[in-house]
Every structure is written in C-alpha cells, then in structure tokens.
N, CA, C and O of each residue as an XYZ file, in Angstrom:
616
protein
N       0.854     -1.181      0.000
C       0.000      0.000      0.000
C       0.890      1.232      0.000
O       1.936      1.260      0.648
N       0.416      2.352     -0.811
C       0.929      3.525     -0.578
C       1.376      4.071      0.721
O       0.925      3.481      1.703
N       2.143      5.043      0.933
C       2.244      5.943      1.915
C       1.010      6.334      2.401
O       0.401      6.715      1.401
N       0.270      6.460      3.399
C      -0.896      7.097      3.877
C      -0.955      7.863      5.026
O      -1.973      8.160      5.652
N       0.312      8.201      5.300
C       0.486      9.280      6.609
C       0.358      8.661      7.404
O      -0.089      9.171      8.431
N       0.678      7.204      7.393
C       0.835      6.662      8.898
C      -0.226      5.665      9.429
O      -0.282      4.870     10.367
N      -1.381      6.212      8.008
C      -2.555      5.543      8.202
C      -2.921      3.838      8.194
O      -2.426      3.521      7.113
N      -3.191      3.248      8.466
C      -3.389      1.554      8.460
C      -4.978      1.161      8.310
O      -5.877      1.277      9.143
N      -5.017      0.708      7.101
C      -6.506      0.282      6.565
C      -6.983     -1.547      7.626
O      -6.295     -2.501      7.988
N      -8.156     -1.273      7.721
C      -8.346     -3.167      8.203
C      -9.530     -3.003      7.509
O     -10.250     -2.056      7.825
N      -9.895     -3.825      6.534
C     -11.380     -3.724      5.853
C     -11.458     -4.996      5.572
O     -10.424     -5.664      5.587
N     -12.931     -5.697      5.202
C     -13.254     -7.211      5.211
C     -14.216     -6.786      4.256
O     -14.903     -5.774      4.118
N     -13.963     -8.579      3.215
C     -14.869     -8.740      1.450
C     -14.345     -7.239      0.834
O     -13.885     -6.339      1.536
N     -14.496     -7.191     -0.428
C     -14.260     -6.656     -1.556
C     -15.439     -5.461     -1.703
O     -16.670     -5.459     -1.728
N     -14.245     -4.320     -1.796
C     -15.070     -2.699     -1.561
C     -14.808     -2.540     -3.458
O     -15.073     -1.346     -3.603
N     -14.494     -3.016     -4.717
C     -14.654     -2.315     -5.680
C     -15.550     -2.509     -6.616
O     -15.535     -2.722     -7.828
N     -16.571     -2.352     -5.543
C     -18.308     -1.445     -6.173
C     -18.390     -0.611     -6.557
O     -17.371      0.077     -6.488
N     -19.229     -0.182     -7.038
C     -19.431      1.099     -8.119
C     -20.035      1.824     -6.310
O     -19.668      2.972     -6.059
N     -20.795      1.167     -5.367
C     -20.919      2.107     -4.446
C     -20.451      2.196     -3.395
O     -20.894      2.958     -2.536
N     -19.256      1.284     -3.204
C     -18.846      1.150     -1.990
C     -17.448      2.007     -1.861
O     -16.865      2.156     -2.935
N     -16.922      2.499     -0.890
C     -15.939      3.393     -0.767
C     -14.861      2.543     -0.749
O     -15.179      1.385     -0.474
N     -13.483      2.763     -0.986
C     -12.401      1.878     -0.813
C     -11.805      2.876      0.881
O     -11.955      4.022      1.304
N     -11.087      1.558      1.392
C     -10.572      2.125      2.598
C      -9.342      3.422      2.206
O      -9.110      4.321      3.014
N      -8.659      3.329      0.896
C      -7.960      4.643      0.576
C      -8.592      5.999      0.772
O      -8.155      6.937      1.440
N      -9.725      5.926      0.049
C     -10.652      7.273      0.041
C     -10.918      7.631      1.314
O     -10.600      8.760      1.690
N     -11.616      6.621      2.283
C     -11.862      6.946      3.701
C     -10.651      7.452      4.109
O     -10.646      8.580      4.602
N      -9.762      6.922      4.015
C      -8.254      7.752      4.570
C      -7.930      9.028      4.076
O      -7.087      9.746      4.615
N      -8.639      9.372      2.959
C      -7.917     10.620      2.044
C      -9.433     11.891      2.605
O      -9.592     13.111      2.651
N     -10.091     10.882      2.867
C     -11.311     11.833      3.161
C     -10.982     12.568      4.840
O     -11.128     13.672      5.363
N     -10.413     11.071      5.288
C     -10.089     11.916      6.879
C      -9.324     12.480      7.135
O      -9.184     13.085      8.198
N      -8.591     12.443      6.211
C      -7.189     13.289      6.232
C      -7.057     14.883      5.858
O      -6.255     15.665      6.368
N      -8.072     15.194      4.805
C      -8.790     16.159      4.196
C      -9.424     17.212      5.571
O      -9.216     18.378      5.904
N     -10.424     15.902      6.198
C     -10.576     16.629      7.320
C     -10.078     17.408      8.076
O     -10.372     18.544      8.447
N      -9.165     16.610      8.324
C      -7.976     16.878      9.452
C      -7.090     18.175      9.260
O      -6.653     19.103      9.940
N      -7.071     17.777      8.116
C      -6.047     19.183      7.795
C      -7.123     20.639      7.576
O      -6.763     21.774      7.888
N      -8.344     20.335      7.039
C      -9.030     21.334      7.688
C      -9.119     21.946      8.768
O      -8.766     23.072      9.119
N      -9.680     21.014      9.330
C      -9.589     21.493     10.795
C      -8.050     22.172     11.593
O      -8.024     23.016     12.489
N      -6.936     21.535     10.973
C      -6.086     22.367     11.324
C      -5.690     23.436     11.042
O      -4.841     24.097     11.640
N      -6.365     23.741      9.956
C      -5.968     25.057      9.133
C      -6.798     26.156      9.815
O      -6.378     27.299      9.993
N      -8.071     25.692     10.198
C      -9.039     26.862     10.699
C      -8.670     26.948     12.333
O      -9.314     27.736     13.024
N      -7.769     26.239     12.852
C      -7.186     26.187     14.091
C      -5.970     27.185     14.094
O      -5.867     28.071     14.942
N      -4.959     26.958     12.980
C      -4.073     28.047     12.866
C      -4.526     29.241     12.627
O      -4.119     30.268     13.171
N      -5.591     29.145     11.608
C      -5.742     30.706     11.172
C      -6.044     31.424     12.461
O      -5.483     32.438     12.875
N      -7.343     30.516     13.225
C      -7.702     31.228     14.736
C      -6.272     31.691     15.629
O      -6.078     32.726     16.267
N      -5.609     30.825     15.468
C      -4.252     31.197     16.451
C      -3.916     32.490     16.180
O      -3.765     33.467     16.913
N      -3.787     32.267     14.521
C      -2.302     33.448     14.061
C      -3.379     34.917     14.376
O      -2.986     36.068     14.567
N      -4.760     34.438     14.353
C      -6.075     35.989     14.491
C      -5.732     36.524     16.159
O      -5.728     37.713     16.476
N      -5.476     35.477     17.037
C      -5.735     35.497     18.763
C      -4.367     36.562     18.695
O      -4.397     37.696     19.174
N      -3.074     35.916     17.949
C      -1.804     36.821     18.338
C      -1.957     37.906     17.952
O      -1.601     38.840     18.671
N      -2.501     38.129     16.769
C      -2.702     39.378     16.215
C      -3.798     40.246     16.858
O      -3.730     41.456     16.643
N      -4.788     39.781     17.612
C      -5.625     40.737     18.290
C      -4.718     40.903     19.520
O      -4.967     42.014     19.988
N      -3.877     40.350     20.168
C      -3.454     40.605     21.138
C      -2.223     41.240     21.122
O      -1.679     41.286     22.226
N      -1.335     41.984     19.760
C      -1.022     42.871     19.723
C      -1.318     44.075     18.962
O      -0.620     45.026     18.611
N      -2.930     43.678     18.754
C      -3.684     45.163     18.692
C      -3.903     45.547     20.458
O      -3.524     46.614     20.940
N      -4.472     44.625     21.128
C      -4.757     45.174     22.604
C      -3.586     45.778     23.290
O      -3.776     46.503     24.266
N      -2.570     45.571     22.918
C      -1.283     46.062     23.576
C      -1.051     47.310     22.775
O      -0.854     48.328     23.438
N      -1.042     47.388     21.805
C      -0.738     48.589     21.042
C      -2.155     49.947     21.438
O      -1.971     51.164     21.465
N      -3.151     49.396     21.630
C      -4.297     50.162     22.062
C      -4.104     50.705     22.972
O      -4.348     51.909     23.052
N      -3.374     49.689     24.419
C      -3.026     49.944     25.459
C      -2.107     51.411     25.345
O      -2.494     52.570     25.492
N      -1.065     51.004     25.099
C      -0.324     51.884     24.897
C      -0.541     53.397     24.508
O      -0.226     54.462     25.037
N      -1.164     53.066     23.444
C      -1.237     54.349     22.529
C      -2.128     55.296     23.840
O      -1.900     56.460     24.173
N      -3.161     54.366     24.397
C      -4.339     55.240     25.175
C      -3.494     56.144     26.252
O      -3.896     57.282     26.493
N      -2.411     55.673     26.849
C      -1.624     56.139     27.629
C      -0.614     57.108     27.423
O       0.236     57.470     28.238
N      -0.830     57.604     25.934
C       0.206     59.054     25.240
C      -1.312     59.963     25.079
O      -2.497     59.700     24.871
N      -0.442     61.209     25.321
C      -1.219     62.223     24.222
C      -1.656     61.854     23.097
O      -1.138     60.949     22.442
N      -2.682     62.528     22.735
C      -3.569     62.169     21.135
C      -2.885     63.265     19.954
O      -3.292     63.303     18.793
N      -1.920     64.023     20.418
C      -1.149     65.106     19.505
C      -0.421     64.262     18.969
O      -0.764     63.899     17.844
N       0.595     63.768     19.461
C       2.151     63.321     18.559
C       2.102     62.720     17.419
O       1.203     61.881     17.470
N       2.526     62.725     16.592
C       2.627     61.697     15.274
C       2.949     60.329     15.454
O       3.855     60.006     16.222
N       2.435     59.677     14.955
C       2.660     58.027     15.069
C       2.411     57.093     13.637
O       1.428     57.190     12.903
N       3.253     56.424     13.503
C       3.285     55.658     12.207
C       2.617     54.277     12.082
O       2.984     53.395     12.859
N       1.365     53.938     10.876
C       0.757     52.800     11.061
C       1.201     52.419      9.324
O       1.304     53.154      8.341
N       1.399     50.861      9.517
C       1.267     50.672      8.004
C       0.237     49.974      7.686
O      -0.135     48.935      8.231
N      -0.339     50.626      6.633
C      -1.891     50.402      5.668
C      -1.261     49.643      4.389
O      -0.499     50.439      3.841
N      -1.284     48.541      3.778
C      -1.504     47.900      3.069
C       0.396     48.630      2.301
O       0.684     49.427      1.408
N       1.004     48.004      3.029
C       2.512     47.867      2.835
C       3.406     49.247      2.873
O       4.618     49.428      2.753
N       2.125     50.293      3.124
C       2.908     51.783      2.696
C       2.630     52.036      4.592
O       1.620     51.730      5.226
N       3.873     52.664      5.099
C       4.054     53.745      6.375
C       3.579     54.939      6.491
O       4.098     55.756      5.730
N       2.621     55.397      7.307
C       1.810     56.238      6.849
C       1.808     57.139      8.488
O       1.909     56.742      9.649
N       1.658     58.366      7.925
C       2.322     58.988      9.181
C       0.353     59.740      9.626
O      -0.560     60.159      8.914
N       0.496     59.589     10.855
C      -1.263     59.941     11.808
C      -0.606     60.517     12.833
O       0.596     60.667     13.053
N      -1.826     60.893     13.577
C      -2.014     61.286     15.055
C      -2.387     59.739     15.914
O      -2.649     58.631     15.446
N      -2.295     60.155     17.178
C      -2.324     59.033     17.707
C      -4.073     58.964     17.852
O      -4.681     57.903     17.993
N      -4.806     60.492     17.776
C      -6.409     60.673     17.872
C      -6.556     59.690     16.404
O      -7.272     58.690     16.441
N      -5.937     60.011     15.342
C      -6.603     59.003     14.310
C      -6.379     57.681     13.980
O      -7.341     57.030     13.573
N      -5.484     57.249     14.059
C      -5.116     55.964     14.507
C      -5.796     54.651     15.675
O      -5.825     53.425     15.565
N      -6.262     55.543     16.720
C      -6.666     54.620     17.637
C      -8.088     54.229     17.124
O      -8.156     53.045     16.795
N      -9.016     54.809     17.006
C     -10.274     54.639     16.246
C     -10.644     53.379     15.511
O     -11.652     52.676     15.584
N      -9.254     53.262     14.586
C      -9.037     52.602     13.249
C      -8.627     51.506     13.799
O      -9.140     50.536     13.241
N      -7.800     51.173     14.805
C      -7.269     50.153     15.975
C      -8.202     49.723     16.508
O      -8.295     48.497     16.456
N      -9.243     50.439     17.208
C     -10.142     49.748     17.883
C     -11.032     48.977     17.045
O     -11.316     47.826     17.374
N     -11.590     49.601     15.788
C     -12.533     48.915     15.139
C     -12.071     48.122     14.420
O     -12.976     47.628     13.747
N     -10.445     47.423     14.016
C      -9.634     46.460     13.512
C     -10.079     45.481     14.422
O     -10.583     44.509     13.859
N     -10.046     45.425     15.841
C      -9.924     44.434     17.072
C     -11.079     44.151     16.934
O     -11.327     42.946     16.885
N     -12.135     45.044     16.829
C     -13.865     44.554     16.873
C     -13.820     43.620     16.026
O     -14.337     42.543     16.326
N     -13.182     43.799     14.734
C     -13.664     43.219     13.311
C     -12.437     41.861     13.479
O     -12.885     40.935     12.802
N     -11.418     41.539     13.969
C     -10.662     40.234     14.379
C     -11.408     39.625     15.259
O     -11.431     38.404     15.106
N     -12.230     40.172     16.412
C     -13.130     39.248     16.978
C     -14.158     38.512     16.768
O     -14.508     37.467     17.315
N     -14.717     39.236     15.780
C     -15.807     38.691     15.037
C     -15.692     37.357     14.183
O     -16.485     36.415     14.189
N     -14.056     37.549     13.155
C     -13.460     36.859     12.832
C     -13.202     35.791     13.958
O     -13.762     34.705     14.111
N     -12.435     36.245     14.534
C     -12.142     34.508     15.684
C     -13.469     34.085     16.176
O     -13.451     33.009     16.773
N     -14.601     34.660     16.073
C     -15.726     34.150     16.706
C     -15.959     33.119     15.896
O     -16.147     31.968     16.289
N     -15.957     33.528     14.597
C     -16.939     32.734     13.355
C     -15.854     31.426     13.157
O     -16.301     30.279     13.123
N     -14.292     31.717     13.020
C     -13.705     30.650     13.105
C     -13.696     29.477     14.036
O     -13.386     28.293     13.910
N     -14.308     30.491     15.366
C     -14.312     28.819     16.468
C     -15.661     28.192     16.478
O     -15.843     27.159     17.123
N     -16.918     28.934     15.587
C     -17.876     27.936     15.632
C     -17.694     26.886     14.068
O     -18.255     25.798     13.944
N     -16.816     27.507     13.024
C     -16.498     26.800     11.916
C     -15.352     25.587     12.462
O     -15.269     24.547     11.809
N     -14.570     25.767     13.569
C     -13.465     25.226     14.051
C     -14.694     23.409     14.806
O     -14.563     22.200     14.615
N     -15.721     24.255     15.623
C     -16.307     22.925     16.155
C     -16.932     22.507     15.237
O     -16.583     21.333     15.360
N     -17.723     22.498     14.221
C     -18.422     22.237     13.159
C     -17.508     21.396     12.614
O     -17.731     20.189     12.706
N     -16.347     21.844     11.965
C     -15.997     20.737     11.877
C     -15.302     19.637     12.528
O     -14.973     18.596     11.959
N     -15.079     19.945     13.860
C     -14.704     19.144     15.002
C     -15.884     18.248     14.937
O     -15.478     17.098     14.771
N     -16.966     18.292     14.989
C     -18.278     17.533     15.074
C     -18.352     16.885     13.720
O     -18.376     15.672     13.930
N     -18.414     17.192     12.061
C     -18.288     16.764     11.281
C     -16.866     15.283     11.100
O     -17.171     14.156     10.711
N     -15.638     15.627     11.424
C     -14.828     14.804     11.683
C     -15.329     13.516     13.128
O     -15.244     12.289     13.088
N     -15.686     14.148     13.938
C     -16.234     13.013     14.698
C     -17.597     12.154     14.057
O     -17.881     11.028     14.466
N     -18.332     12.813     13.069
C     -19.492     11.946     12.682
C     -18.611     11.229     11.490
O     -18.991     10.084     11.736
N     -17.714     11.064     10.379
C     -16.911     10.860      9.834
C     -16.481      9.544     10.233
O     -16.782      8.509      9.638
N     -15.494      9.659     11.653
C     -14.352      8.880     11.965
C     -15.831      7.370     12.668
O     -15.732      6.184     12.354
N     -17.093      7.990     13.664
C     -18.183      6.849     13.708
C     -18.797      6.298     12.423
O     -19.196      5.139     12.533
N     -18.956      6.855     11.267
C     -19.238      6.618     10.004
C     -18.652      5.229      9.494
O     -19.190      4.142      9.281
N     -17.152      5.749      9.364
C     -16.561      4.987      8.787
C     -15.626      3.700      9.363
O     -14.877      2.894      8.811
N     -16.102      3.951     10.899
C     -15.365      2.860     12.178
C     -13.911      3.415     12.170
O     -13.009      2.702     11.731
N     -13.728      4.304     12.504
C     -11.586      5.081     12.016
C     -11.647      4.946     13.373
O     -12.461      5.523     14.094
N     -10.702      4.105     13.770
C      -9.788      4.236     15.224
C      -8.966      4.766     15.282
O      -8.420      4.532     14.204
N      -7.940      5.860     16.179
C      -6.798      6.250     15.523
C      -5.491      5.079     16.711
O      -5.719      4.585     17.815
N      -4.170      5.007     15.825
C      -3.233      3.976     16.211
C      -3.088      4.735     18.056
O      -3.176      5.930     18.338
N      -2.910      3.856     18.791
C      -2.813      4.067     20.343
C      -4.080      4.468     20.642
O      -4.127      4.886     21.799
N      -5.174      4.516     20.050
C      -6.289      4.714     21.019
C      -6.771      3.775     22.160
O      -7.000      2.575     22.015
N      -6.861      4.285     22.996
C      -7.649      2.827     23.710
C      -8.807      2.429     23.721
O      -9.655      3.320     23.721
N      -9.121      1.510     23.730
C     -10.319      0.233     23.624
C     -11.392      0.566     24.815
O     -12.495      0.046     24.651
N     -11.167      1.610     26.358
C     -11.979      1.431     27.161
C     -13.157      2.377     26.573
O     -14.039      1.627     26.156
N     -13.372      3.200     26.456
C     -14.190      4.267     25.707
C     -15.041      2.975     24.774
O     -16.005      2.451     25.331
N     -14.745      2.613     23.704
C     -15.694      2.257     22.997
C     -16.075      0.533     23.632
O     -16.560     -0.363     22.942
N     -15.795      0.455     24.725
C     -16.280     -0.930     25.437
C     -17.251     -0.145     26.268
O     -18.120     -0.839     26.795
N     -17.304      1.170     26.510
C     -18.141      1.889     27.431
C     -19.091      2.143     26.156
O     -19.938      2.734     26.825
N     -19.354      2.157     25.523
C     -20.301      2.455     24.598
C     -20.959      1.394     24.199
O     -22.178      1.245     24.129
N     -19.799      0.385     23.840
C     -21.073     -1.360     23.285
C     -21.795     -1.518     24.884
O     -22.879     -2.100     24.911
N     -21.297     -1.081     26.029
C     -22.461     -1.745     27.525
C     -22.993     -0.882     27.638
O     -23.029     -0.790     28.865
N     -23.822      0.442     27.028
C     -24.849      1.168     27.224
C     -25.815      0.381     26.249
O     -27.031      0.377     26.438
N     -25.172     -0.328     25.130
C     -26.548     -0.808     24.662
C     -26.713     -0.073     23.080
O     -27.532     -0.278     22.184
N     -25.742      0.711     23.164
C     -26.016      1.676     21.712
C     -26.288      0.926     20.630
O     -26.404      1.703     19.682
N     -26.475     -0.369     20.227
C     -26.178     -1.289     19.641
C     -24.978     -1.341     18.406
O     -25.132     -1.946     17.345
N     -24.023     -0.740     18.705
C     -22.417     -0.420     18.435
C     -22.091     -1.785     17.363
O     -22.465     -2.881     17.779
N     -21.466     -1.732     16.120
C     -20.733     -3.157     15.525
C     -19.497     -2.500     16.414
O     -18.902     -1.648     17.075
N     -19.804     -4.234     15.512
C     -18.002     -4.622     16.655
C     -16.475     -4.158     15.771
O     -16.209     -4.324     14.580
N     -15.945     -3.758     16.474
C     -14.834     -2.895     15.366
C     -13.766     -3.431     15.062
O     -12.733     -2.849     15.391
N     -13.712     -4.292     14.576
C     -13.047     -5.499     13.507
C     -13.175     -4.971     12.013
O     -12.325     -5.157     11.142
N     -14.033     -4.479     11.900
C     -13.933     -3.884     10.812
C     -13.746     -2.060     10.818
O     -14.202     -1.253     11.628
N     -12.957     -1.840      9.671
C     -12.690     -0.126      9.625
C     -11.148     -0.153      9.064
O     -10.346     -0.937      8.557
N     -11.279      1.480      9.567
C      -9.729      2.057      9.252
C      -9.282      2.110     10.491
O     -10.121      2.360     11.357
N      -7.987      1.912     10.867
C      -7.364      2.028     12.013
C      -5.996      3.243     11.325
O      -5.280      3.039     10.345
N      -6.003      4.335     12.139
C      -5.240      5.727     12.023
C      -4.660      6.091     13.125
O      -5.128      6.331     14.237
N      -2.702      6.129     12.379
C      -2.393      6.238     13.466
C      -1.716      7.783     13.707
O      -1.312      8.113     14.822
C-alpha cells in the first residue's frame, strides 16, 4: 500500500463497487478533514496573536497624548497619523478580528463535530487509542458493531 500518513486500513470482502468506498478514500477523506480542521485552528491562532497585539498597542497608545505623530502601516505603505486618528481605526480592527475569531471557532467545532461523525461513520480508530471508551459504549446498549472492521489511524 501507498504511503498514507501513517494511516493503516483493516477492511473485510471486496469494496470495488461502483458504491462502496475503498478504505484509501476513507483515509484521504479523513485526512482532508484533518487538515481542515487544522488550518481553521491556525488561522484562529495566528487571528488570537494578532488581536493581542492590537490590545497592547491600544493599550499603549491610550496612555500618550492624542497630539504626537505616530506611524501605522496600511496595506505595505508607512503612513504617518495622530495618535487621535489611529486609535479609532485600531479599535474597530480588534472589533472586526473578533468577530473573525468568533466565526472561526464555531467553523473550528463544526468541523470538530463533522470529523467526529466521519471517523463513527466509517469505524476510524486512531493507532494508540484505547479500547476502554468504545467498550463503554457497546455496555450502554447503543447497539455499536463490533470494530473489527474499519480504518485504524495512526
């Protein structure tokens, strides 16, 4: 088998049906996921650092006179303000990054929840998981298959 990032297929009888998925695709599909989800995890990060040196710079600025000149750069050019016009433009940057990190952490669980309906979908264990969790689930009764069959991801 190809390289699959580590991934390890276990599948039982013959998946090349016109409708049945091959265990590759399930791997390429969760993987797809995954890296989604990490991407909308970084972007949130790299938004959190960046609002948090707008809050410091806000800080700051609030604590000078609103006379002096102060330099902001707007879309690659240095551009010379007051510190009265500048802060305005600062504050409503931070409003508008929050909004942003808002929408990213309900897109962030969405697909946190999408990848978890996914990985029960398709039976994906990942490699070192442990076995007590889903033995707590076949004795509630959920009527759970038995996971002998799937992708195992490690």
């Amino acid at each position: 088998m190809a390289d699959s990032g580590g991934l390890v297929s276990k599948s039982s009888g013959n998946s090349t049906g016109k409708g049945a998925v091959s265990a590759e695709q399930v791997i390429a599909g969760f993987n797809r996921l995954q890296q989604e989800q990490r991407g909308l995890a970084s972007k949130a990060a790299e938004l959190e650092m960046e609002l948090n040196e707008h809050s410091l710079v806000i800080d700051t600025l609030k604590e000078v006179d609103e006379t002096p000149k102060c330099y902001r750069m707007v879309g690659g050019v240095l551009v010379e303000r007051t510190v009265k016009e500048v802060l305005p433009a600062l504050e409503g940057n931070k409003e508008q990054i929050q909004k942003i990190i808002e929408t990213l952490s309900q897109q962030l669980q969405a697909k946190g929840k999408e990848l978890n309906e996914f990985r029960e979908k398709h039976n994906i264990r990942l490699m070192g998981e442990d076995e007590k969790p889903a033995a707590k689930e076949n004795s509630k009764g959920a009527g759970a298959k038995s996971s002998s069959a799937g992708v195992l991801v490690s």
